[in-house]
C-alpha positions in Angstrom: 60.1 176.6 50.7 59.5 179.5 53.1 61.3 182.8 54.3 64.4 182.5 56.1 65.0 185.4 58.5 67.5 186.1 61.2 66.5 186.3 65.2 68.5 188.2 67.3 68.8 188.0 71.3 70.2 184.6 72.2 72.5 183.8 74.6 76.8 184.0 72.7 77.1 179.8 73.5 73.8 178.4 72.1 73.3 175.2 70.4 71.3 175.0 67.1 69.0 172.7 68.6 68.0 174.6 71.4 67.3 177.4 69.3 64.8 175.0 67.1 63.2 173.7 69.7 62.9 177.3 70.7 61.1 178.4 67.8 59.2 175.5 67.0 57.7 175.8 70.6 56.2 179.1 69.4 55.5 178.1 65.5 54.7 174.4 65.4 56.6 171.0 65.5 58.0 170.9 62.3 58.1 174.3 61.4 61.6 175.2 61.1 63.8 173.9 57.9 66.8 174.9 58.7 68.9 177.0 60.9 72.6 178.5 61.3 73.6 179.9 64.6 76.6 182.5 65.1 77.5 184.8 67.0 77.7 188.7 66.5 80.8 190.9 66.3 82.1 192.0 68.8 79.3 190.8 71.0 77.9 188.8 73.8 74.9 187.7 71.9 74.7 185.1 69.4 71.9 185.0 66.5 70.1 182.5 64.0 69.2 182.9 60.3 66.4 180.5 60.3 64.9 179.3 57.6 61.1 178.1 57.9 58.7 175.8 56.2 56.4 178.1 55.5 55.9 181.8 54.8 53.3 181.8 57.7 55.4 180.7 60.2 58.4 183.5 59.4 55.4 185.5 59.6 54.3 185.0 62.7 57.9 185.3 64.7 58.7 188.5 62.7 55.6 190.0 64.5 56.4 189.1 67.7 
């Protein structure tokens, strides 16, 4: 299985599906494996430990 990472910056109310969609828009149908939305401490921002198919893909959004 590939690298889950965490992505920062989305809106506090966010579904998880949105936030796949999100990604995969960038990455690939198919792309992301999982996913876990929350929201930060304290915050107004919510962010996603995503965990993708592939090490590419992880890759890829960790240099954007």
């Amino acid at each position: 299985m590939g690298k889950t990472i965490q992505v920062f910056g989305f809106p506090y109310v966010v579904a998880a599906e949105r936030v796949k969609e999100f990604l995969e828009g960038i990455t690939g149908h198919g792309t992301v494996y999982a996913l876990e939305v929350k929201q930060s401490k304290g915050g107004h921002r919510a962010y996603a430990k995503v965990q993708f198919a592939s090490n590419r893909s992880a890759e890829y959004i960790i240099s954007l």
